[in-house]
C-alpha positions as CSV (number, residue, x, y, z in Angstrom):
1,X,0.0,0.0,0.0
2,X,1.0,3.8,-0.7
3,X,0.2,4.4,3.2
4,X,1.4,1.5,5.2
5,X,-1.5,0.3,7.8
6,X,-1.7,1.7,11.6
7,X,-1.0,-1.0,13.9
8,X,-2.4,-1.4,17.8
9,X,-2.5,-3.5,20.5
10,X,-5.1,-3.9,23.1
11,X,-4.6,-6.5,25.5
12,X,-4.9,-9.6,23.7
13,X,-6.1,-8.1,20.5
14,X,-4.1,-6.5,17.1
15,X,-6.2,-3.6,15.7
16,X,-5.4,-2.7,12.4
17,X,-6.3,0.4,11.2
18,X,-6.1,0.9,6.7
19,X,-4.6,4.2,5.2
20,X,-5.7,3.6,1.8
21,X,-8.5,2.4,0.2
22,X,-8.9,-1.6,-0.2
23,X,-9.4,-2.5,-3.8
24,X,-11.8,-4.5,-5.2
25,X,-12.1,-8.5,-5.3
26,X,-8.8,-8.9,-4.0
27,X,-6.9,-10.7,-1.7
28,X,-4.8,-8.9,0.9
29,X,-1.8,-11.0,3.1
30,X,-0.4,-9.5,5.8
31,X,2.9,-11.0,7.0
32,X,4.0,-10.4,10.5
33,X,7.4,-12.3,10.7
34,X,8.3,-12.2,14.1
35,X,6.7,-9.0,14.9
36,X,4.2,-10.5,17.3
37,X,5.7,-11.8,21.1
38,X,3.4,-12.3,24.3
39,X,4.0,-9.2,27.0
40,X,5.0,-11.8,29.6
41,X,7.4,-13.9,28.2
42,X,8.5,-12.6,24.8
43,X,7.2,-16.0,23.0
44,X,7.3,-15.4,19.5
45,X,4.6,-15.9,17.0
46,X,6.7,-17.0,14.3
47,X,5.6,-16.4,10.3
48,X,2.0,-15.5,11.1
49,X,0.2,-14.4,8.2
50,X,-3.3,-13.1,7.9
51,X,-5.4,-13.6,4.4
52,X,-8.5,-11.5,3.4
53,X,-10.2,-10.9,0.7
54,X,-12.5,-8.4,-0.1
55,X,-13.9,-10.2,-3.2
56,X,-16.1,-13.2,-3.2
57,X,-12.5,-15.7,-2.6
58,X,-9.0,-15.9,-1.9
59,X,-6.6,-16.3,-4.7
60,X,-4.9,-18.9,-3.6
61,X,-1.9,-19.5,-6.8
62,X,1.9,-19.0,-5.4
63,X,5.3,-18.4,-7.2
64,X,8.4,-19.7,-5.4
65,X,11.9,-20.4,-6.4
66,X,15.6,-19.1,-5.2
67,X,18.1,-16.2,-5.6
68,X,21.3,-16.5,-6.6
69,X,24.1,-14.8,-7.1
70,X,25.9,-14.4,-10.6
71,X,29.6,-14.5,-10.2
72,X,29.4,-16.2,-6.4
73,X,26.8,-18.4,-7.7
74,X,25.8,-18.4,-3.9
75,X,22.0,-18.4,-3.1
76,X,21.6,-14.9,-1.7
77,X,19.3,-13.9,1.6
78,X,17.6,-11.1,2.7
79,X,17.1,-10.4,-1.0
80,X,13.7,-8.6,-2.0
81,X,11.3,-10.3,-4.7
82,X,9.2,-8.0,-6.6
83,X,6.2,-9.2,-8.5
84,X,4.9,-7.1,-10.8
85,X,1.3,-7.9,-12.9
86,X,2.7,-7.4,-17.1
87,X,0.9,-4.3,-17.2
88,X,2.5,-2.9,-14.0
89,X,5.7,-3.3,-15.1
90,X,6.8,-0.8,-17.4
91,X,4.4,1.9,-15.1
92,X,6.0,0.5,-11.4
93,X,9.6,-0.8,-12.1
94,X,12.2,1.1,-10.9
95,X,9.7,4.1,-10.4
96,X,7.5,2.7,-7.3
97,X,6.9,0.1,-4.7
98,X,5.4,-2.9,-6.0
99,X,2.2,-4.1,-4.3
100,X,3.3,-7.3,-4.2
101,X,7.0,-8.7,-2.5
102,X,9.1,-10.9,-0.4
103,X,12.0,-11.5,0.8
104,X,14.8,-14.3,0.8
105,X,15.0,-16.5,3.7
106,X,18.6,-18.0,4.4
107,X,18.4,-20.5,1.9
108,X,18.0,-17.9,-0.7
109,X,14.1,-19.1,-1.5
110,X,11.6,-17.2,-1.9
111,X,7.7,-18.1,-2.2
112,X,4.4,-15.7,-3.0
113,X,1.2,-17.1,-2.3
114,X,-2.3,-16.1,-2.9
115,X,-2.1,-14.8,-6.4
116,X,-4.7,-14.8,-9.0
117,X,-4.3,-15.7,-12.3
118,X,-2.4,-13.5,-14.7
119,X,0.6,-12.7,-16.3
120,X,3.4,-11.7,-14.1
121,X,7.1,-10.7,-14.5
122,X,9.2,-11.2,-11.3
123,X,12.2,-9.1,-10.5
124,X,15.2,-9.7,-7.4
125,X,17.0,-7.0,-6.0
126,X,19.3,-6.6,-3.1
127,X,19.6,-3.2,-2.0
128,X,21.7,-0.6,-0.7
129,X,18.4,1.7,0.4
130,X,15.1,-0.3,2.1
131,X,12.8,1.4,-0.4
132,X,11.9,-1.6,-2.5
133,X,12.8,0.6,-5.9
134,X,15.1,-0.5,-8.1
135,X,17.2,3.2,-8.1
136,X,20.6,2.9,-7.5
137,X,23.8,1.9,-10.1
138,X,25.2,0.0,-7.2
139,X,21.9,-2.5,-6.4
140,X,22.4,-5.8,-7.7
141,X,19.6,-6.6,-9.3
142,X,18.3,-9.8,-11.4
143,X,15.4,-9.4,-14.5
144,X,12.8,-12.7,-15.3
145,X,13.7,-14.7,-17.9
146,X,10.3,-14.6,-19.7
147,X,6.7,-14.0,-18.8
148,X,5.1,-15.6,-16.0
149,X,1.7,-17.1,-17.2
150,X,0.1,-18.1,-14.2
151,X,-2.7,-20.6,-14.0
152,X,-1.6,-23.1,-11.6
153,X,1.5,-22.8,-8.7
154,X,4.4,-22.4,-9.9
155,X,8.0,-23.6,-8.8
156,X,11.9,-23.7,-9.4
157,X,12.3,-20.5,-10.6
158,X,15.7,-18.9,-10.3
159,X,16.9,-15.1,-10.6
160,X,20.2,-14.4,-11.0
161,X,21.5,-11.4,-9.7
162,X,24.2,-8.9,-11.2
163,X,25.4,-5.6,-11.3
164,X,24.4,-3.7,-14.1
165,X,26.4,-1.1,-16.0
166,X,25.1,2.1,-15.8
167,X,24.0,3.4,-19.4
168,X,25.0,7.4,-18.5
169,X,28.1,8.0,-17.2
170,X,28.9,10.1,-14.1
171,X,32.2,11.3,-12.3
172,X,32.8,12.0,-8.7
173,X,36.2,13.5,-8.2
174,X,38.4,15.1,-5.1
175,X,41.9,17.0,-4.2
176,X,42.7,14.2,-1.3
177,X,45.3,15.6,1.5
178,X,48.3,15.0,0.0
179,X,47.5,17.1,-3.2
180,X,46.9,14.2,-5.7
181,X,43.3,14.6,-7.7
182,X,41.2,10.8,-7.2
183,X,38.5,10.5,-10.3
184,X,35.7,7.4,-9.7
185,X,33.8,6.8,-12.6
186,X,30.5,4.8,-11.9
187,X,31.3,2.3,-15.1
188,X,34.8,1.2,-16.5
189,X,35.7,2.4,-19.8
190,X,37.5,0.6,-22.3
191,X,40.4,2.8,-22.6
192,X,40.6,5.4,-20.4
193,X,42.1,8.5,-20.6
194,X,42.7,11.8,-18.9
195,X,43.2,15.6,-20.3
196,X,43.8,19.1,-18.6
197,X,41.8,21.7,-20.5
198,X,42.8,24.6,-18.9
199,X,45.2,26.2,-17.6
200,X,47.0,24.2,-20.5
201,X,50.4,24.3,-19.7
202,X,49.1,21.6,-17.0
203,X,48.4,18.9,-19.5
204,X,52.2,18.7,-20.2
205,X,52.9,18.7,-16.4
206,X,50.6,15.6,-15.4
207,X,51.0,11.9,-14.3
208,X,48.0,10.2,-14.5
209,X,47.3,6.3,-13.3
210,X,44.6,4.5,-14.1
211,X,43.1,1.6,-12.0
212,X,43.7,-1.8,-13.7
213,X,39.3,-2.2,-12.9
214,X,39.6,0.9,-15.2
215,X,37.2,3.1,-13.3
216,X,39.0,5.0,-11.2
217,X,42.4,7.6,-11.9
218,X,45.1,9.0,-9.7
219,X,46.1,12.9,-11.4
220,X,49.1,14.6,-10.1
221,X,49.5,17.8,-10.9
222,X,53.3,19.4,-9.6
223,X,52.3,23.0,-10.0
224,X,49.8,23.3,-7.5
225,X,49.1,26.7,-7.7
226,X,45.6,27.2,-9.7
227,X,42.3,27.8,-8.1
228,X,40.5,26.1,-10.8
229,X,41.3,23.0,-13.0
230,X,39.5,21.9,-16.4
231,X,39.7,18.2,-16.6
232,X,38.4,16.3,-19.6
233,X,38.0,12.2,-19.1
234,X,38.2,10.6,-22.4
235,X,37.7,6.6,-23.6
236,X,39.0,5.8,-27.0
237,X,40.3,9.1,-27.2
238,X,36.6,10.7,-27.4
239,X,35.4,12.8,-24.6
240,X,33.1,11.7,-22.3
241,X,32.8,13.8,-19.4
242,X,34.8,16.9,-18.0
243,X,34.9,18.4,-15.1
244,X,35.5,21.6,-13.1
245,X,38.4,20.9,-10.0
246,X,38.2,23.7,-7.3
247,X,40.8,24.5,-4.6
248,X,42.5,27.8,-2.7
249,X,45.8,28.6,-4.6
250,X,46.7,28.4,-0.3
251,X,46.0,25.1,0.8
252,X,48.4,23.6,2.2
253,X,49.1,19.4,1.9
254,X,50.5,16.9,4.0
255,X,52.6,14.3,2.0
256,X,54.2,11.4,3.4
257,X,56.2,9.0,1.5
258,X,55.9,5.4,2.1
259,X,56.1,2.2,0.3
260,X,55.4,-1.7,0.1
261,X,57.5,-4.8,-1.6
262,X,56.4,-7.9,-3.2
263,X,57.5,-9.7,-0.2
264,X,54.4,-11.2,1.3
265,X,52.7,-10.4,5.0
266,X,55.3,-12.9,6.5
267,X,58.2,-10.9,5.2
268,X,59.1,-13.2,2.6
269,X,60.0,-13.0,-1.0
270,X,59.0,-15.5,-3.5
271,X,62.5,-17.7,-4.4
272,X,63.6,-16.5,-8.2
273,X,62.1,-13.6,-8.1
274,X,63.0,-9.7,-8.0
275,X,62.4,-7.4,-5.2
276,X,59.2,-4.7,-6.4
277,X,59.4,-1.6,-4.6
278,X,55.7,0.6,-4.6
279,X,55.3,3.9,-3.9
280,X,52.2,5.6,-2.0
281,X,53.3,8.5,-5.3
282,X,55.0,8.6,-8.6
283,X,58.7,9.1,-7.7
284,X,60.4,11.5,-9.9
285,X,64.2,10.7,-8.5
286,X,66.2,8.4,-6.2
287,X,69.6,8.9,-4.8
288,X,71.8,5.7,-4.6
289,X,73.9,6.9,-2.3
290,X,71.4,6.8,0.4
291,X,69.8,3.7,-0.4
292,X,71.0,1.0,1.7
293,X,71.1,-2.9,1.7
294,X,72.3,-5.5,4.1
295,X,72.1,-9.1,4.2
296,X,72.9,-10.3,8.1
297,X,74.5,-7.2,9.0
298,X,77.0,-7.3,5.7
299,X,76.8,-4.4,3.1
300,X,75.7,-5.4,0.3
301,X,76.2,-3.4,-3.2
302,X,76.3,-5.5,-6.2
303,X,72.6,-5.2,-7.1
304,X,70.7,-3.3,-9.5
305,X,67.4,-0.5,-8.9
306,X,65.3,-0.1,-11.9
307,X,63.0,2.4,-12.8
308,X,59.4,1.4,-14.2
309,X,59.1,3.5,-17.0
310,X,54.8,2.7,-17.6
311,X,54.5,2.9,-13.8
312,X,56.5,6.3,-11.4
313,X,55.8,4.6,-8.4
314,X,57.3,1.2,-9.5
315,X,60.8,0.6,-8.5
316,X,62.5,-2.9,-9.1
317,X,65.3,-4.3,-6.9
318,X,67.9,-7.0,-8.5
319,X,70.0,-9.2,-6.5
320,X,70.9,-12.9,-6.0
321,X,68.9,-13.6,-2.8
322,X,70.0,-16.2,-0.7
323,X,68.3,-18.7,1.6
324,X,68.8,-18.4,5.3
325,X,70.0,-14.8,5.2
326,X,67.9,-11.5,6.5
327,X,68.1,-9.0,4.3
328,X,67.5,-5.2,5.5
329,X,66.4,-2.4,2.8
330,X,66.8,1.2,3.8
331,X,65.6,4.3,2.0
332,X,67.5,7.0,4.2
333,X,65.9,10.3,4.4
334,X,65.8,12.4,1.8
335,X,66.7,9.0,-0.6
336,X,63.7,9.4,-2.7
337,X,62.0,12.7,-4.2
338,X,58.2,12.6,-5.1
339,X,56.4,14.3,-7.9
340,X,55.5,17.2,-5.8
341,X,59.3,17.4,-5.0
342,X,59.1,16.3,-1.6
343,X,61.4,13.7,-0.2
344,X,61.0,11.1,2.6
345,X,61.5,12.9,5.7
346,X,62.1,9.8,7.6
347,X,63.9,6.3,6.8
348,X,61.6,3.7,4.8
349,X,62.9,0.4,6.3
350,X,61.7,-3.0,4.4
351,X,62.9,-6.3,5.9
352,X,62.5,-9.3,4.5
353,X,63.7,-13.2,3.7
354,X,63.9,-15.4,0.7
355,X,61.3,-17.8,1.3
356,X,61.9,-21.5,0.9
357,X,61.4,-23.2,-2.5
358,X,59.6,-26.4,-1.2
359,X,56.8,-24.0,-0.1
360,X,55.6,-23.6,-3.7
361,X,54.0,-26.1,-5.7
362,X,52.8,-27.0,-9.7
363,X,49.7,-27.1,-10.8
364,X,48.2,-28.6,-13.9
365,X,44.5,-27.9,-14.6
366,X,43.4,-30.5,-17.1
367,X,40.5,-28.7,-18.7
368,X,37.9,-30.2,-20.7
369,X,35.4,-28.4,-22.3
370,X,31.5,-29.6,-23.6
371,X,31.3,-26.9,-27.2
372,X,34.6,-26.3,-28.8
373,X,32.7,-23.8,-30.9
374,X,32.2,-21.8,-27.6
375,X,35.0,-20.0,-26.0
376,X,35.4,-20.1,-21.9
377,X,37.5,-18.1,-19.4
378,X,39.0,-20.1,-17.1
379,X,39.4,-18.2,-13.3
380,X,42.0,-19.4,-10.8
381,X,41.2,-17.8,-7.3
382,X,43.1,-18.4,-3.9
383,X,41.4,-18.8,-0.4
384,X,40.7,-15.1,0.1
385,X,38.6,-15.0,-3.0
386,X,41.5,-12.5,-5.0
387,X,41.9,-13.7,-8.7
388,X,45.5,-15.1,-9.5
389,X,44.7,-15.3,-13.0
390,X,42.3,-15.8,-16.0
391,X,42.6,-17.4,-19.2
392,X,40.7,-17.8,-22.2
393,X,40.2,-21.1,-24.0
394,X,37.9,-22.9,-26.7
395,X,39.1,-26.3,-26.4
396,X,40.2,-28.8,-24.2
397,X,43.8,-27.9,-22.9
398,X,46.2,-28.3,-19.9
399,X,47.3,-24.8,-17.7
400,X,50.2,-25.2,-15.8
401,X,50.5,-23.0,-12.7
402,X,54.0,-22.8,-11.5
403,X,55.5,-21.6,-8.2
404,X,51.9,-21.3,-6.5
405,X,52.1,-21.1,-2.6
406,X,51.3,-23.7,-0.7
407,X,47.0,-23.4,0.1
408,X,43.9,-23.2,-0.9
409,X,42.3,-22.3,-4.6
410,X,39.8,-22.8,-6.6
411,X,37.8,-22.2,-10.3
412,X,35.6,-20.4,-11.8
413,X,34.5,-20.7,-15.3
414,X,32.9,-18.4,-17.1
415,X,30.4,-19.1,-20.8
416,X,32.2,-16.3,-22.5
417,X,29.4,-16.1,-25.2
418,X,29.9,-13.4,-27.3
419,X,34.2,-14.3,-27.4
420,X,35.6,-11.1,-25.6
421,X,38.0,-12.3,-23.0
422,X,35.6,-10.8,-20.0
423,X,31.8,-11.3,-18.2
424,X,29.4,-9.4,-19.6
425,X,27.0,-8.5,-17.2
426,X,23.3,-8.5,-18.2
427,X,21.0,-4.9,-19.2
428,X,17.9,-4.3,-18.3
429,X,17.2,-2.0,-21.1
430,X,18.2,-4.8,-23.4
431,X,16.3,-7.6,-21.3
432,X,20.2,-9.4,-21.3
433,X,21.0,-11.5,-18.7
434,X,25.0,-11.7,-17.6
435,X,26.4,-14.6,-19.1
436,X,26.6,-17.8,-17.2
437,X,29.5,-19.0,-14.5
438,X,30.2,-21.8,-13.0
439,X,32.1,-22.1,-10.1
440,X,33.4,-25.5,-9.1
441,X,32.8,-26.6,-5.5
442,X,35.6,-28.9,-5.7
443,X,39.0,-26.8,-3.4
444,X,42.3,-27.5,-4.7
445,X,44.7,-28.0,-1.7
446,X,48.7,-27.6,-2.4
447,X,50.9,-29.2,-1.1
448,X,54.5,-28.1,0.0
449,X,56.9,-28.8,-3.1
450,X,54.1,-31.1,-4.4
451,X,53.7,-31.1,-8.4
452,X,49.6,-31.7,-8.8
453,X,47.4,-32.6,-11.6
454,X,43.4,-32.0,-11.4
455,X,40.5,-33.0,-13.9
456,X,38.2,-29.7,-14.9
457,X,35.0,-31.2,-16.5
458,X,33.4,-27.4,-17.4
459,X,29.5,-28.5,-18.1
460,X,27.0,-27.6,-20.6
461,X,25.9,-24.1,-20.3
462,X,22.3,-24.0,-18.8
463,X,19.7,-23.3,-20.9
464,X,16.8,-20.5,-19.8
């Protein structure tokens, strides 16, 4: 209803008292949940509904079926399910409440009862705002596969929920404290790119860095001193947005530099492999003379520092580590300038070892395929969900994965349909769902210095 019902209690009684006007011939379910408890004990009148009708009967026809998520392929709760009649929904959706909804349970299932006969389309979404209105980029929402024609219960249907890409594209942008100027687009463009307008001089005088998700950009500017910058955001070198930056030619920034290695969270550094060196900011200069290394105490100097020319914050470190020894890096102050021409005020100390080989492991995926006229992308995720890496294939193959810590992983595949290296997600506009994944349950354990072989059997795509 437009204005929700008045609810009071009396004793041992519920009156309910209607806003709006009841329609009518038609049935009317009012679900408490747990709302009701006794006054003495808090007992819980658990999923009480009450059904009236103020026609002739009660329509008595449900719709149930489950949520799930797209790229999890996890049955989602607490997700709302919108039912819309087929002439409601190109009035109601995204515009207003629908009159008729539930919600998820923990499962992810979902059931409507007490509908009439009709035709029906039947929406998901999982919000960020309790409004019930599809109205927000950032709602993942899932779209019916076809028409419900309703003229007995219906079961087993399944909405799959994604994110959608929004269709108009928006920019939110910021000086942060340190100077630097962060862009957030609300979509990722294909190839991204960004342009001072004015004053113009500054174009010259910029470092931009894009996100690899290709939605968000890092400018640095070194000659701070404007009030007002014209920024133009282009993708495939045609414009697509530009904005107006605003600041006092006074403001003052606090920069600090800092930075983080490739060694890992235990302080260790993958065996055969260089030391990375990243910056909190592009780095514009480094003196050698104040860049230390030690390995148990020793000074150490034949090893190489190399500049990352597509990346100013990049520095790479080249030595032959040895096992059993604690190496010490030191950035002494004053060691490394910034692209605002500060340097590091205080020493940036990095200690780390060389971690043993026999903790790394080979893996070959053995990947078999059901349409070698399809293509697939192959996902290969470790225990804390990050992706490792991603490859495309249309037929059946082996991937080896070498020098893979010892743990946890596991796969995800998904029906690259249209045969451009990435998940498309689906369009409302377009009534496209988001291609299929699957995501095998089976978890791939390696062992220490353990060389592994597992069977990928990727299965038909589901038809809708």
């Amino acid at each position: 209803m437009e204005k929700p019902p008045e609810y009071k209690s009396r004793q041992k009684s519920l009156l309910i008292t209607f806003k709006d006007t009841l329609q009518k011939n038609t049935t009317y379910v009012i679900n408490f949940g747990k709302a009701i408890a006794s006054l003495t004990e808090g007992v819980v009148l658990k999923n009480f509904t009450y059904v009236f009708s103020t026609g002739t009967h009660i329509d008595s026809l449900s719709i149930a079926g489950n949520v799930i998520n797209t790229l999890t392929q996890q049955k989602e709760k607490d997700v709302t399910v919108m039912l819309f009649t087929l002439h409601q929904d190109s009035l109601l959706f995204g515009k207003k409440k629908p009159s008729v909804y539930t919600t998820t349970d923990t499962a992810g299932n979902f059931s409507i009862s007490n509908l009439h006969e009709g035709l029906y389309k039947l929406y998901a979404l999982k919000e960020t705002t309790a409004d019930k209105i599809y109205n927000n980029d950032n709602e993942l929402i899932g779209i019916p596969t076809k028409t419900i024609n309703l003229q007995n219960d219906t079961t087993g249907i399944q909405l799959k929920l994604f994110k959608q890409i929004p269709a108009k594209f928006r920019l939110e942008r910021k000086v942060d404290p340190d100077g630097k100027i962060s862009l957030v687009f609300n979509k990722p463009l294909e190839k991204p790119g960004i342009r001072i307008l004015y004053p113009t001089a500054q174009n010259e005088d910029k470092y931009v860095q894009i996100s690899k998700t290709r939605d968000t950009a890092l400018l640095y500017v070194r000659n701070m001193d404007f009030d007002s910058l014209s920024v133009a955001v282009y993708d495939n070198n045609k414009p697509v947005d530009t904005t107006a930056i605003h600041k006092g030619r006074k403001e003052t920034y606090v920069r600090q530099i800092t930075a983080a290695t490739t060694a890992d969270t235990r302080q260790l550094l993958k065996p055969g492999t260089d030391l990375g060196i990243t910056f909190n900011m592009p780095i514009i200069a480094y003196d050698p003379s104040l860049i230390v290394l030690k390995g148990d105490s020793t000074l150490l100097s034949d090893y190489t520092i190399d500049k990352d020319t597509s990346n100013l914050k990049h520095l790479t470190l080249k030595y032959k580590w040895r096992q059993n020894v604690s190496y010490n890096l030191t950035f002494n102050a004053g060691a490394v300038t910034g692209y605002f021409g500060d340097k590091n005020k205080q020493p940036i100390v990095k200690k780390f070892k060389i971690d043993k080989p026999e903790n790394y492991s080979l893996l070959t995926l053995k990947v078999t395929v059901p349409d070698t006229a399809k293509a697939y992308i192959v996902e290969f995720f470790n225990e804390q969900n990050s992706l490792l890496r991603s490859d495309v294939i249309r037929k059946n193959t082996s991937l080896v994965y070498r020098n893979y810590i010892t743990g946890k992983y596991h796969v995800r595949v998904i029906y690259d349909d249209n045969k451009n290296g990435i998940w498309d997600t689906g369009s409302i506009k377009n009534n496209r769902q988001p291609e299929n994944v699957w995501v095998d349950k089976d978890i791939i354990a390696l062992r220490p210095n353990f060389d592994s072989e597992t069977t990928i059997l990727i299965p038909r795509e589901p038809i809708l």
